[in-house]
C-alpha positions in Angstrom: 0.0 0.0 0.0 1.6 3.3 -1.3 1.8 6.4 1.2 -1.1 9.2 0.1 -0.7 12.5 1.3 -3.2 14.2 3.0 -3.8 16.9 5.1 -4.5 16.2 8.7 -7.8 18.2 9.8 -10.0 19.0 12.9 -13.7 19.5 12.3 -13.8 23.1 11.5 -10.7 23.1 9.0 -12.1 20.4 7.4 -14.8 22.8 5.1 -11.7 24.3 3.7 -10.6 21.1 1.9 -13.4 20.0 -0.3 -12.9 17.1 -2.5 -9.2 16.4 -1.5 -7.7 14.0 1.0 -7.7 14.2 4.8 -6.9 12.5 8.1 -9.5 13.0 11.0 -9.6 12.0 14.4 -13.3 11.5 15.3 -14.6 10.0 18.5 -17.7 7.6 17.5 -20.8 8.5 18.4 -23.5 6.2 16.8 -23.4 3.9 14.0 -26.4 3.5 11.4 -27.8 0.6 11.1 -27.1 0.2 7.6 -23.4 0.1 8.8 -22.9 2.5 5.8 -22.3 5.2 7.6 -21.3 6.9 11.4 -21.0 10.2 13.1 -18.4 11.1 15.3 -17.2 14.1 17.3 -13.8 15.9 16.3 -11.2 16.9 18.0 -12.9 20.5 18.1 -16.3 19.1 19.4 -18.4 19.7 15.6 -20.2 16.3 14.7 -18.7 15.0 11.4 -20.7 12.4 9.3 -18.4 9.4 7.4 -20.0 7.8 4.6 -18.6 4.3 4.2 -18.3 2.7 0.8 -18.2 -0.8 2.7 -20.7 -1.6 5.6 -18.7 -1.4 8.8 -17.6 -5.4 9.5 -17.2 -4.4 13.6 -18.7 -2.1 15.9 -16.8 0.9 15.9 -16.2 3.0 19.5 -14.0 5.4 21.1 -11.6 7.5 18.9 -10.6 6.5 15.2 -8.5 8.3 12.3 -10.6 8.5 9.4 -8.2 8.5 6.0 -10.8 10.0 3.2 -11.8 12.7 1.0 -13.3 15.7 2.5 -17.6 16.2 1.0 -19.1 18.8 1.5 -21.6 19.7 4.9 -19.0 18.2 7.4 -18.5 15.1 6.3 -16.3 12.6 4.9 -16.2 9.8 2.2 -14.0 7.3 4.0 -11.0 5.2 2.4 -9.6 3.7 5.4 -10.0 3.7 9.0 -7.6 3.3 12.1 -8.5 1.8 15.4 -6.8 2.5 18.9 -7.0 0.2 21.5 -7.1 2.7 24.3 -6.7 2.4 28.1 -6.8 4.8 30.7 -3.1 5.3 30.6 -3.0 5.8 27.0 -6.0 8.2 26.2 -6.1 10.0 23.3 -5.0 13.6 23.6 -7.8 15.8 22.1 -7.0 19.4 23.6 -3.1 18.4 21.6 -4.4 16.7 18.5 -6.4 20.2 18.1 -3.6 22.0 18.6 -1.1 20.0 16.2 -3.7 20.9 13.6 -4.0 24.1 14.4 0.0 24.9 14.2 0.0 22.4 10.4 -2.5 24.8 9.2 -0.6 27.6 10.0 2.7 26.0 8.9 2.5 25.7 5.2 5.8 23.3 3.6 6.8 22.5 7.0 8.2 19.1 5.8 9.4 20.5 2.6 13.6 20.1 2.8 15.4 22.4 1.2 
């Protein structure tokens, strides 16, 4: 599997990037039935909708990275998705993962070399 770049997003950047590929954290909310599609809270706190093109084959919970192309109205058509296996010890950061997309959107080139 061949490395796609992407731009890693919280829940309000994500507007900005319409049609092009992103990396989300989301925490899962609720699963549709269909298992075609979820919502999930961002890092930010918005609710962010991920349209599946393959019903989910496992209940999804906590947080997941959501590899897909950004659609319009919050949402995003998903390629791929991570799972953590968290424990107390190991949360997931929120408040920092915000913040690391805060200062990569500010940051343009930053792993250009020169």
């Amino acid at each position: 599997m061949d490395f796609e770049p992407r731009t890693i997003v919280n829940g309000a950047q994500l507007k900005h990037h319409p049609g092009k590929a992103v990396s989300i954290h989301l925490f899962v909310d609720r699963a549709e039935t269909d298992g075609r599609s979820f919502t999930g809270r961002s890092s930010d706190g918005l609710n962010i909708q991920v349209v599946l093109s393959q019903p989910l084959s496992e209940l999804l919970h906590g947080w997941v990275e959501v590899i897909g192309m950004a659609g319009s109205n919050e949402s995003v058509r998903c390629k791929e998705i991570i799972t953590y296996k968290e424990t107390e010890e190991s949360a997931f950061d929120a408040f920092g993962h915000d913040a690391l997309c805060t200062f990569l959107a500010n940051c343009k080139d930053i792993f250009q070399m020169s």
